[in-house]
N, C-alpha and C positions, 0 to 999 in steps of 0.2 A: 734567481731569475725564474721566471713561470713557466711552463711548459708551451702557452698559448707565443710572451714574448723571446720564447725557443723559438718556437717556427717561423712567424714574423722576420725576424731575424735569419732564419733558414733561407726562407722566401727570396730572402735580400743578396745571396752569397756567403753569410758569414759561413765559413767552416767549422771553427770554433762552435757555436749556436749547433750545426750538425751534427759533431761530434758527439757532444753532451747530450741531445736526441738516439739519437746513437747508443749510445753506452749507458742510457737510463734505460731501454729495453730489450737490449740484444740476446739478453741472458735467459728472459722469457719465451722470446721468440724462439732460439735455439734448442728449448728444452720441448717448444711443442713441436718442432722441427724432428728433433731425434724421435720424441716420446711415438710419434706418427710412422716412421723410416725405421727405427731402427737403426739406423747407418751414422755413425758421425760426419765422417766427410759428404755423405750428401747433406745430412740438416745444414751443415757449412753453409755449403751453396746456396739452397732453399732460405736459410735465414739471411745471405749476402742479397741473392737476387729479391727478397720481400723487401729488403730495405734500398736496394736502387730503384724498384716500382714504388715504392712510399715517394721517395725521396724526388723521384721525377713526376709525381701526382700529390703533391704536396700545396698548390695552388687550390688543389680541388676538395681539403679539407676543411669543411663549413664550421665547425668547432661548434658541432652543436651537442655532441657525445663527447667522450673523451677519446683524447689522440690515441689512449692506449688499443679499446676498442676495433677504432678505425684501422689501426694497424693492424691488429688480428684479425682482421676481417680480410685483408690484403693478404698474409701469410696464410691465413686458412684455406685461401685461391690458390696462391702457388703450389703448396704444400699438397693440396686436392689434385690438380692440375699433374704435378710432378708422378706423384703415385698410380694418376691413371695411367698415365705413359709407362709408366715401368710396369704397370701389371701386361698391359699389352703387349711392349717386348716381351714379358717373360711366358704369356702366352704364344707369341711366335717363338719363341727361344725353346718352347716345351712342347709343339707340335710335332715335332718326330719323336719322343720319346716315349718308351714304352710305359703304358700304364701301371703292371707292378712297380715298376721302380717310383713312379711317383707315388703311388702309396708307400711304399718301406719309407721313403724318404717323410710325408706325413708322418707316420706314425713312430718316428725316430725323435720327430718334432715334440712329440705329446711323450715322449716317454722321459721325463726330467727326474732329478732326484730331486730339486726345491721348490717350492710355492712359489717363489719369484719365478723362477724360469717358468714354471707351467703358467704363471699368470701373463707374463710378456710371451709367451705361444700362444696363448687363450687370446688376448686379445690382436693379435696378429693374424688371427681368422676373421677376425667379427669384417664383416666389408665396409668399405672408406666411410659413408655415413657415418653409422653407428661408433665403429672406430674413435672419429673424430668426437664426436660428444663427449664417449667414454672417455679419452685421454682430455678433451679442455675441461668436463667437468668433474670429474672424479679426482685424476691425478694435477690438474693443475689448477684448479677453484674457479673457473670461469661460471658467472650467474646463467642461469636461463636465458633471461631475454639478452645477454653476451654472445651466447652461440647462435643464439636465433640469427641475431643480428651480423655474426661474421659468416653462416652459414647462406643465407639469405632465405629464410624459411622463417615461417611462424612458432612463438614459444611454444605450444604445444604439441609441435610435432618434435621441435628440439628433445621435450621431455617425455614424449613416446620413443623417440630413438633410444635417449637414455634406460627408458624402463627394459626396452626390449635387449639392448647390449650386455644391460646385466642380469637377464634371465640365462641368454645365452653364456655366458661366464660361467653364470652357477651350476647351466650344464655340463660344462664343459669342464668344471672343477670338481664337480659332486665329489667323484670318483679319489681323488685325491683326500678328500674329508675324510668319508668311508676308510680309507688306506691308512691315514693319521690317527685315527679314533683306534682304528683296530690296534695300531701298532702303540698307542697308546696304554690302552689295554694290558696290553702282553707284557710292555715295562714295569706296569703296578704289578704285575702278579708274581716277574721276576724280582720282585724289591724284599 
């Protein structure tokens, strides 16, 4: 069965037709869910609540793009949405605290021993825009005019965001290269 006489069907009440809508995407959405959070149990939610707003704006899909798309362009809302609120709580939540300690606590953040870790700290500074690019296009293969299009912005700012998120990476990684090369170094010469 087609994805279009998926929805059709959807449309109609089938559960079944739902389900398999469902379960042909979930995996993706959840992964941009996390990859954005960081958190499992919130991407949970964030990928539950994208697909009850799909699902009860599901009339309103013209099927001129694909469903996939269309759908990430709904989770990239929520997912957007969700993370401003939580930056905000965690701004009121960090108004009485004293500023050293939120430095130590930054720079506890940056002090990793692996590339992965420094790369998911790295990009967990970059701000929700950029963020967002970086994680649909980099780590999840979303095209250009894809983010543009779930972002609601033009391809070229889409790919200014991207150029700019990985300049800032690369600053924010140098440091680690530097560290690897050196210590690199030292292993040839103990060999």
């Amino acid at each position: 069965m087609t994805e279009h006489q998926l929805i059709r069907r959807t449309l109609t009440g089938d559960a079944d037709a739902e389900r398999q809508l469902y379960n042909a995407h979930v995996d993706r959405v959840y992964r941009l869910a996390f990859r954005m959070t960081g958190d499992g149990p919130l991407a949970e939610d964030l990928t539950q609540d994208t697909f009850i707003r799909a699902f009860d704006r599901l009339a309103d899909f013209r099927g001129d793009g694909a469903f996939a798309g269309w759908l990430h362009r709904i989770a990239t809302s929520v997912i957007y949405t969700a993370l401003r609120k939580r930056q905000q709580l965690q701004r009121h939540e960090t108004s009485g605290v004293e500023p050293e300690y939120l430095e130590s606590v930054a720079r506890a953040k940056t002090v990793d021993r692996d590339l992965r870790l420094r790369l998911d700290a790295a990009i967990g500074t970059l701000d929700l825009n950029h963020r967002l690019v970086f994680v649909m296009h980099d780590l999840e293969g979303f095209t250009h005019p894809e983010i543009a299009a779930a972002m609601d912005t033009p391809v070229g700012t889409a790919k200014a965001r991207l150029s700019r998120a990985r300049k800032k990476l690369r600053a924010q990684l140098s440091d680690y290269r530097v560290n690897y090369q050196n210590n690199s170094r030292d292993l040839e010469m103990e060999s």
